[in-house]
C-alpha positions, -999 to 999 in steps of 0.1 A, spaced: -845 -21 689 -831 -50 682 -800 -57 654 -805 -85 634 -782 -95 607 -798 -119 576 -773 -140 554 -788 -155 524 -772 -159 493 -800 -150 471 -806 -114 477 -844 -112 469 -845 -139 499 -824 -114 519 -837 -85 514 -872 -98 521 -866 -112 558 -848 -87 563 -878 -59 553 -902 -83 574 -881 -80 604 -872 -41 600 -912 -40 597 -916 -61 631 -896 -33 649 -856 -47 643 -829 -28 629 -817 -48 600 -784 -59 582 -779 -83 552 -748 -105 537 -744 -125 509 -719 -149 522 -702 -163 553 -670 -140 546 -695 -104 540 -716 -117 577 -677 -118 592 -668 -86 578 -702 -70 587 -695 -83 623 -658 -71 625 -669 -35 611 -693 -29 638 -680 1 666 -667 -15 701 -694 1 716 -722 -8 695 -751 -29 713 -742 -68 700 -762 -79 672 -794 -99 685 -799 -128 659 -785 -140 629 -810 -155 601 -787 -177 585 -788 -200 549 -778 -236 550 -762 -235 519 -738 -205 513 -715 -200 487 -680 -203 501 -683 -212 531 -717 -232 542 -738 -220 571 -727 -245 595 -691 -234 598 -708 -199 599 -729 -210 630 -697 -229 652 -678 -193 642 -707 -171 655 -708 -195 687 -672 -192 695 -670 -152 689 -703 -140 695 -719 -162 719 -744 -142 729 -759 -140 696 -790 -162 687 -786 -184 655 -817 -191 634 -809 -217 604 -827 -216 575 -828 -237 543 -849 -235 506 -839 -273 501 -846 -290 535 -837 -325 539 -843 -349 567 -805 -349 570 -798 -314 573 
């Protein structure tokens, strides 16, 4: 089984993906923020297996998901990054 960590802001959005991919056979996390995914990350045991993905939010409180995703490339490279947005522009 795959881990997956979800970071969304809004905690019914969350919650959600996250019981859809706990449903499709993934074990699941979920964060509020850019700082909560870090901490989840650093909390992890040495010799648990690396998480898989991370479902990400654009916009994050804080700290938005961009700086999130060049973090996540730098210390975890090996970990997919989905980005995902409620207010999609062609910009973003």
């Amino acid at each position: 089984r795959h881990q997956v960590l979800v970071v969304d802001d809004d905690p019914l959005v969350a919650e959600s993906l996250a019981a859809f991919l706990a449903e499709e056979g993934c074990d699941t996390a979920s964060a509020h923020s850019a700082q909560a995914a870090r901490d989840f990350l650093a909390a992890r045991h040495p010799n648990a297996p690396p998480v898989a993905a991370v479902f990400c939010d654009l916009a994050l409180p804080g700290e938005p998901g961009p700086e999130l995703l060049r973090w996540l490339s730098k210390e975890h490279p090996a970990t997919a990054v989905v980005m995902l947005t409620g207010y999609g522009t062609v910009e973003s």
